[in-house]
N, C-alpha and C positions, 0 to 999 in steps of 0.2 A: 504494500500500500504506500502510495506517497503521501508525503503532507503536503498542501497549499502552502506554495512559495509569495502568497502575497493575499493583503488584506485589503476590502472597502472599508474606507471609514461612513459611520452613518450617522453620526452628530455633526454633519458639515449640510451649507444648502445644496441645492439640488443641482446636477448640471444644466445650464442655460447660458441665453444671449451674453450675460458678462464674460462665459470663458471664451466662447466663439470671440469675441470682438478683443479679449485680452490675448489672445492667443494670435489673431490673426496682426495686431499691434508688432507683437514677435519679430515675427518674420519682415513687416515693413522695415523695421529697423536693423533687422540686417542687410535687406535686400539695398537699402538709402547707401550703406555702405558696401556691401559685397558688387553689386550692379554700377557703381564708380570705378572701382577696379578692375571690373570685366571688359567693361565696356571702353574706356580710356588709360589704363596703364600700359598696354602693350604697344599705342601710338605715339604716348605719352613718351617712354623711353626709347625706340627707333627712329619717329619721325621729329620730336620738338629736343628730344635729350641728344638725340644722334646715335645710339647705340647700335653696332650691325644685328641683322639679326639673326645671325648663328650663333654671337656671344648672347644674345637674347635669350634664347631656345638654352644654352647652357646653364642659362640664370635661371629659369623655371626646372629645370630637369635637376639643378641641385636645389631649390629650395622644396621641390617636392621629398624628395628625398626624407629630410626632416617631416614630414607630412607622414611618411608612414610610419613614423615613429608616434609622431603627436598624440594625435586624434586615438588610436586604440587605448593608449596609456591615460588619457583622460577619461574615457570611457570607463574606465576598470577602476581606478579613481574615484570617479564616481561610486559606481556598484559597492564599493566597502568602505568608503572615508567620506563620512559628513561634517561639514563645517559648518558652524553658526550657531544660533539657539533657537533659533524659529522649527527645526523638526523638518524644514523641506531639507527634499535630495538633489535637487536644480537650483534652485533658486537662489541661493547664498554664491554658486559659480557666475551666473548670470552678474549679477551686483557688483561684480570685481570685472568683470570681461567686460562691461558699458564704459567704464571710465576709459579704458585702454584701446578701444574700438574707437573712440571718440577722439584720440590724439595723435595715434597712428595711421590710422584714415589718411588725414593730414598728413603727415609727417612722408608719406610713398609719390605725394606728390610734389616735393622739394624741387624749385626752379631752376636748376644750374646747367645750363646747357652751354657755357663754355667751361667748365670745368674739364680737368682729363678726365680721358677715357679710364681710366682706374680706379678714381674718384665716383666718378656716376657709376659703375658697376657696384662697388661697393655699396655709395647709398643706395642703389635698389635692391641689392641684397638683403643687407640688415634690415632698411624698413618692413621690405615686405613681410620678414620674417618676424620683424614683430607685431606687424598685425595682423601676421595667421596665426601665431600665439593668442592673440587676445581673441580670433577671429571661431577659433576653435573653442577658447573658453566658454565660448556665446550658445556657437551653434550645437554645440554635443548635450551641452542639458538642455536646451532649448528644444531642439530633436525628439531628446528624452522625453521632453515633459507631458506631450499629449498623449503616450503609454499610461503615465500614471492620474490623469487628468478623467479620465472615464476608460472601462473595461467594456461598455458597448461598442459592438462593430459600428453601426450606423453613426453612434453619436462622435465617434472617430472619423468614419467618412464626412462625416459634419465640420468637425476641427480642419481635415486634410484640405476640407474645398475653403475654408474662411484664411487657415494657412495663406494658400493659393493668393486669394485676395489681396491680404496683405502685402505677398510677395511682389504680386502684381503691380499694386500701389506705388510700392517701393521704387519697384522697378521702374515704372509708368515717369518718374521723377527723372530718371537720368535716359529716358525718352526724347526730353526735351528739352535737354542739354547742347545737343549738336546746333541748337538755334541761336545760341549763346557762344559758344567754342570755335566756332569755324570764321575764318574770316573771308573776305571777300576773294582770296584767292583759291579756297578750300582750303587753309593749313592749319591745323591745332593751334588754339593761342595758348599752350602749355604754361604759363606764367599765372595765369588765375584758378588752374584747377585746387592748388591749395587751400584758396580762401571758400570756393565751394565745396571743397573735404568737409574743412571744419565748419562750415554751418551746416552741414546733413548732418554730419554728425551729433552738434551738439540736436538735431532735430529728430536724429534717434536714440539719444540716450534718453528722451523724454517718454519714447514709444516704448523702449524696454521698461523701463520704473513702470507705465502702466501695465504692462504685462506680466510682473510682477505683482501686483497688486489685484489686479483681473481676474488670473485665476486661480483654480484651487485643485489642491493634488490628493484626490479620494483614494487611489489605487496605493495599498504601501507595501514593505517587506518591513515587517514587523524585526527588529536588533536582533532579534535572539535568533531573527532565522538568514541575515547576513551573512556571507559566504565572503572568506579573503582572495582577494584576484587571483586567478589562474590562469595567466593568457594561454597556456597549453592546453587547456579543458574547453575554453570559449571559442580558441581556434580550431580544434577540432570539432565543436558547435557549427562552429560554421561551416566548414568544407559537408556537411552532413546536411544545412539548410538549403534543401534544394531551390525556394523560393527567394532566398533571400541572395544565392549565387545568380538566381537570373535576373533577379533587380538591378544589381550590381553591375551585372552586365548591358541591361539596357539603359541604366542611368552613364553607363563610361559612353556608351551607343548615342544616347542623346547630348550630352555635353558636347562630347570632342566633334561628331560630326552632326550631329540632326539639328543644333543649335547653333553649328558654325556660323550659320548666314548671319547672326547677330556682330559679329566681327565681319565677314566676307563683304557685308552689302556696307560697311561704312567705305570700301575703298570702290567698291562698284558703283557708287554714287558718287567718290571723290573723281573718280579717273573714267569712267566709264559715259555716265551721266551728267558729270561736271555740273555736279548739284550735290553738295552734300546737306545743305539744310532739309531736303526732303530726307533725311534719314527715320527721323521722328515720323513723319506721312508713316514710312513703309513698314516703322518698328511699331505700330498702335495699329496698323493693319494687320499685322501678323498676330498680333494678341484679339485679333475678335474672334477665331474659332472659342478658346478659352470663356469670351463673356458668352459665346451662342451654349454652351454644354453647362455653364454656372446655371441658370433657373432649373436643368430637369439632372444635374450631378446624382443627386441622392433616390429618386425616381430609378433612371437608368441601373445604377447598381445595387437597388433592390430588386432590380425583374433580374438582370443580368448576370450579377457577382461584378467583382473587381477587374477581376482577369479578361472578359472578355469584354466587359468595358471600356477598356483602355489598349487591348492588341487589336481587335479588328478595326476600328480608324486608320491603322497605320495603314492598313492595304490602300486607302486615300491618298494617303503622301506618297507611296511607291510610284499609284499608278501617275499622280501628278509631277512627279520629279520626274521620270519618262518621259511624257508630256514636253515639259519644260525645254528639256537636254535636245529635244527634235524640232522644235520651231526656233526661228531668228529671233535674235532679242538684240537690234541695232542700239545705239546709242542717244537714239532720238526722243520723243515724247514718247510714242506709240510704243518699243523698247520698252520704257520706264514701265506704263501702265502691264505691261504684259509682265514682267518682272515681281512687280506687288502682287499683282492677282495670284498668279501662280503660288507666290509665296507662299499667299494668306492658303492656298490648298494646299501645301505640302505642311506647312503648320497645323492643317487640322487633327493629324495625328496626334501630337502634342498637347492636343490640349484636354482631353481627360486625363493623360498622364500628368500635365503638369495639377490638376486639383484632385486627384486620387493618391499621391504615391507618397506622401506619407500616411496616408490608411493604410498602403499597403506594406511600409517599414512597420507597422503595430502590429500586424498579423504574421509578419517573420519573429517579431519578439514572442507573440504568443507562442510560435511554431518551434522557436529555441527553448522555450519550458518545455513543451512536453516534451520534447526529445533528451533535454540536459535536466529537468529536473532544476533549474536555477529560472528565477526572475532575473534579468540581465538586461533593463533597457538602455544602459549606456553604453553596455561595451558594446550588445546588438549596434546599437543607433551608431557610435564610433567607426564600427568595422565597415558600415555604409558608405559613412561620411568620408572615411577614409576612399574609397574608392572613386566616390566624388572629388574629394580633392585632389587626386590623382588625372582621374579626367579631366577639370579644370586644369593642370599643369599645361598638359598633354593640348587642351584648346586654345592656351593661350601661343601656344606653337606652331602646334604641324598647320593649322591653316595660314600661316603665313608661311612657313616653309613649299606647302603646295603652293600656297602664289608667287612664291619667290623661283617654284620649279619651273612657272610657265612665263616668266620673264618679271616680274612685277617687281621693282625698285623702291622700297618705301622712301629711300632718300631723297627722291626725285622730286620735283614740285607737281602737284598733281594734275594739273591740266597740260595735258600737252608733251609732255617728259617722259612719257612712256615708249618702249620698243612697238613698233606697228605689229599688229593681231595681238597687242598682250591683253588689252582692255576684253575683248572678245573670248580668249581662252580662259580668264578670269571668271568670267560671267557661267563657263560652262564646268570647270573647276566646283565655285559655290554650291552647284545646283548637285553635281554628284557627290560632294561630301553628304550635303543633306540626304541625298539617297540612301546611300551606305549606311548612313544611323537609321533611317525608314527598316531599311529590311533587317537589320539586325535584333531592331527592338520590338517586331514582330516577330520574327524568331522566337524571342527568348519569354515572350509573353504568352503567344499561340503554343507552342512547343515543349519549354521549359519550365515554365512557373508551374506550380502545380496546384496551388490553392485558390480551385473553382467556387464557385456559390457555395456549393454541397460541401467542402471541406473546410470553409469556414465555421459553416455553421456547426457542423461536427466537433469542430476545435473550441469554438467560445462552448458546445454543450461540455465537454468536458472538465476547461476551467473552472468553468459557473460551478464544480460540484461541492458537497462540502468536505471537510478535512476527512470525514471517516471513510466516504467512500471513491477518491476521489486517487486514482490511479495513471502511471503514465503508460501512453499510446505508441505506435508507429503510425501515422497518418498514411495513408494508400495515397500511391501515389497517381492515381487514376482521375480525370478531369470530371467535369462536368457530363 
């Protein structure tokens, strides 16, 4: 017989609207700042700092490096070492990782673009390394929290889509940035990005403090039944979670390539369209599949499940990236509009995974109980994140190394300074990254992931049981 590795508390209020809306607060104030970095650090040091970008690509490939150390080891941290006196498992980490987030933020976008080339390598080393230190401190309990925030599947799909929101929001903010940034020539005005670090930041240290306060952590592991980290137990946890390897997979799937265009289309609009203020147009187009699947989220994957919720759209972006790669897409207006469109359809994939997929990291934690017999939403949540930030390294690279394979010069001034067909080979480059992430992430969702409607529900019935009779399983691993 097993014991129940975790408690409801039930002298707390009920779950509702305040954890949804503190919750989804969270994630905007990462995204205010993680979506700064995404979106403008790799242009930021190539085109306004000067850096080549092969020493580029070596700077991401060693700071990830530290990445696979980080994030697990926080994780596990988490799981056995509480700090503070309030009794939360997240929250006291959150409280220390706001301040740090909020000054190194800033601090990555340091203006010195005649300095040496030794000088700027460094400074983009250390900073960034310290603010994926702080950056991790954030998101791994943050990650964590909506595991122990409610044990209902739905009211978790609930959290994942309000998440989404949030992120969204975040996001939607450095949207609108290229309208600000770009000067009349198309060129980064890298000199001001600091001063807009530190105001998102201080705009999301505000957004955490609410999310701290917002919501409330029902689901607990009672002291006495604490377990001290085992990374060899937990990583064998994993290589065993067959759902949580294919997440893993389609989120490295969607990062590195299916997301690429978020990078790709800033220089497709620099050089191609010689428009980059339309960047914002094409990036708030590509987020409407996302608001069209927000009203019937939780609808959908109650008829559906999880899993086929979010793998069969891909077949949409397959068949649209196809599409795409076979008609002309000139430089002109007509170009342009064909370019968005398309986009906004190969994005459609994307967008039940982007407001589902952490519901479905809460059903890989449930899915590492039964199998280990431990509650682990950190190290689970870390082991994710971890491979997330590994993707991230990997995006903030290869698609500039693929455009730099088919001629593209970031040093160059963007209108006009380019090798003849590069603009053109560019545009067909983008459109197959994003392919590649389309098919992989249906792969691993159609094929791989194993936890259908039917095995969810199976899994919360056996949680829910109580301590006497309440046994662990092997889940079949048979679909829907």
């Amino acid at each position: 017989m097993q014991e129940a590795c975790y408690e409801i508390k039930k002298d707390v209020r009920p779950f509702g609207m305040r954890d949804k809306v503190g919750y989804a607060l969270g994630d905007f104030g990462c995204n205010l700042s993680f979506s700064l970095i995404s979106a403008f650090m790799l242009d930021f040091y190539t085109q306004y700092m000067g850096i080549p970008g092969a020493i580029w690509s070596a700077i991401i490939i060693f700071t990830k490096v530290w990445d696979g150390i980080n994030d697990p080891i926080m994780g596990g941290i988490m799981d056995s070492v509480r700090i503070g006196k309030s009794g939360s498992k997240f929250k006291p980490w959150m409280t220390i990782a706001a301040v740090g987030l909020t000054v190194t933020g800033a601090l990555v976008f340091l203006p010195l673009p005649d300095a040496e080339l030794w000088l700027k390598v460094t400074l983009c080393i250390v900073t960034y390394l310290s603010w994926d230190v702080c950056y991790t401190l954030m998101n791994v309990p943050y990650g964590s929290l909506s595991a122990a925030i409610t044990a209902d599947p739905l009211e978790r799909t609930s959290l994942s889509t309000w998440r989404s929101i949030g992120a969204a929001a975040g996001g939607g903010i450095s949207m609108l940035l290229p309208l600000l940034l770009y000067d009349e020539q198309e060129n980064l005005m890298g000199d001001i990005l600091v001063w807009v670090a530190l105001g998102l930041g201080v705009v999301a240290f505000v957004a955490y403090f609410l999310c701290i306060r917002m919501t409330t952590e029902r689901v607990i592991v009672p002291p006495e039944r604490r377990e001290k980290i085992n990374y060899l137990k937990t990583l064998k946890g994993f290589l065993h979670n067959r759902p949580l390897l294919a997440l893993c997979l389609a989120s490295f799937a969607s990062i590195v390539f299916f997301m690429s265009g978020s990078h790709t289309s800033k220089w497709l609009f620099q050089i191609h369209f010689h428009n980059a203020s339309l960047i914002t147009v094409c990036t708030i187009i590509s987020y409407l599949p996302i608001v069209f699947f927000l009203p019937f989220t939780s609808k959908i994957v109650a008829k559906f499940g999880k899993k086929v919720s979010v793998g069969m759209p891909f077949l949409l972006s397959i068949i649209a990236s196809v599409v795409m790669l076979c008609v002309p897409i000139p430089g002109n207006t007509t170009g342009m509009i064909t370019y968005i469109v398309g986009l906004m359809f190969i994005q459609t994939g994307g967008g039940m995974f982007n407001l589902i997929t952490w519901a479905m990291v809460n059903d890989c934690i449930d899915y590492q109980q039964l199998k280990t017999g431990m509650r682990e939403e950190g190290s689970v949540y870390a082991i994710y994140s971890l491979f997330r930030k590994i993707a991230q390294g990997v995006a903030l690279s290869l698609p500039l190394l693929c455009m730099q394979a088919v001629g593209y010069n970031p040093q160059a001034d963007p209108i006009g300074n380019q090798d003849p067909g590069v603009p053109d080979a560019m545009v067909k480059m983008s459109i197959g990254l994003m392919l590649i992430g389309a098919v992989v992430m249906f792969v691993s969702f159609m094929l791989i992931y194993n936890l259908g409607k039917k095995q969810v529900a199976e899994m919360q019935e056996k949680l829910n049981k109580t301590d006497e009779d309440e046994q662990l399983i092997t889940l079949p691993n048979n679909d829907d």
